[in-house]
N, C-alpha and C positions, 0 to 999 in steps of 0.2 A: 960285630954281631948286634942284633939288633937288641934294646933292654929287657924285651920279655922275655927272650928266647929259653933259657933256661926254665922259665917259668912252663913255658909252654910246652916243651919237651919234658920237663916232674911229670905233667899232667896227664902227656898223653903215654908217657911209659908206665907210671905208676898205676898198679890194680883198683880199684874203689874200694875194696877193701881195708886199704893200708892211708888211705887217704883218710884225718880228723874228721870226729862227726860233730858236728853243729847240732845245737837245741833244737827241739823241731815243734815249738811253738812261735807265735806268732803276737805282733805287737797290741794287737787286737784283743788276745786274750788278757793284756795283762790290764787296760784301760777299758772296762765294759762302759755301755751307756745306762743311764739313768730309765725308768720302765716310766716313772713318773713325774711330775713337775716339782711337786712338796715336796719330797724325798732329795731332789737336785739345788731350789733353791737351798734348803735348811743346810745341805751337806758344804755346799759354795759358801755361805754367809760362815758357818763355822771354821771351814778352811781360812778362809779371811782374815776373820778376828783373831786366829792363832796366831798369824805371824803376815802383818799387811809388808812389809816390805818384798817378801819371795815371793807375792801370790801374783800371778798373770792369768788375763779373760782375754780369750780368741774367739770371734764371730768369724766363721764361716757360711758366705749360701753356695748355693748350688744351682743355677737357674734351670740347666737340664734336667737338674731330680726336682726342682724344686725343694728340698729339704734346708733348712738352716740349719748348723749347730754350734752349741755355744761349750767351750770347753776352759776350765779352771786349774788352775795348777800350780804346784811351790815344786815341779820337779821331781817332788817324793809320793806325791800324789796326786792324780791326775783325775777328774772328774769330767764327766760328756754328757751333755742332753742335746738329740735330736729331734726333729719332728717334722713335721709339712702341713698342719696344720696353723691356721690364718688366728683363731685367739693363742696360741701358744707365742706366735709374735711378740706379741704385745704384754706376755707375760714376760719374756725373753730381755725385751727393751727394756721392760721398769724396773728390774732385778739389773741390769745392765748400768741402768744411771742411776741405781744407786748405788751400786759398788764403785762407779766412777767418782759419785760425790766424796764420799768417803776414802778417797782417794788422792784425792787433789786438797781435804780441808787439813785444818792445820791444829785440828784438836782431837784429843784422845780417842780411840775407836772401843773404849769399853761395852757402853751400853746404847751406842746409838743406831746398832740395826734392828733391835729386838724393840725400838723405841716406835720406829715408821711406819 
C-alpha cells in the first residue's frame, strides 16, 4: 500500500466535525508593520542594543510591487517597515550600515547608537 494511504482514507472517511481545529489566525497578525519611520528605526536600534548576538536584519525588494522591506528580529520579536517610496530608501540604507557597523566592530555596543 501506498504511505499515505491510510492518511487518505482518515480524511476522506472522517466527518469535519471530528477532525482537530487549528488557530485560525494568521502570521501576519502576529508581526504587524511599522506605520512609521521614527517609530521603526528607534524600536530596531533598541532591539539591538538588548541583545546584538540574536538580532538579524533582512532586506527584501520586490520589483513587481516595487516595495522594499526591511525586517529585524531576535525570534521573540519581530519588527517590519515597508514602503515604496524613493526617500524612505535611503533612510532604510543608513539605519542598515549602521547596524551593520556595529556589527562587525569589536567594542562594546552601550552608548554608540544614540551617539551617531
Amino acid at each position: 500500500m501506498p504511505p499515505g494511504f491510510y492518511f487518505k482514507q482518515l480524511c476522506i472517511a472522517t466527518p469535519l466535525k471530528y477532525l482537530p481545529e487549528y488557530p485560525k489566525f494568521s502570521v501576519y497578525h502576529i508581526m504587524p508593520y511599522y506605520q512609521t519611520w521614527e517609530e521603526f528605526a528607534r524600536a530596531a536600534e533598541k532591539l539591538y542594543l538588548t541583545d546584538p548576538m540574536k538580532v538579524r536584519v533582512v532586506l527584501k525588494y520586490r520589483h513587481c510591487d516595487g516595495n522594499i522591506c526591511m525586517k529585524v528580529t531576535d525570534d521573540a520579536v519581530c519588527l517590519q517597515y515597508k514602503t515604496d517610496q524613493a526617500q524612505d530608501v535611503k533612510k532604510i540604507e543608513k539605519l542598515h550600515g549602521k547596524l551593520m557597523r556595529l556589527m562587525v566592530s569589536k567594542e562594546t555596543h552601550s552608548g554608540s547608537m544614540e551617539t551617531d
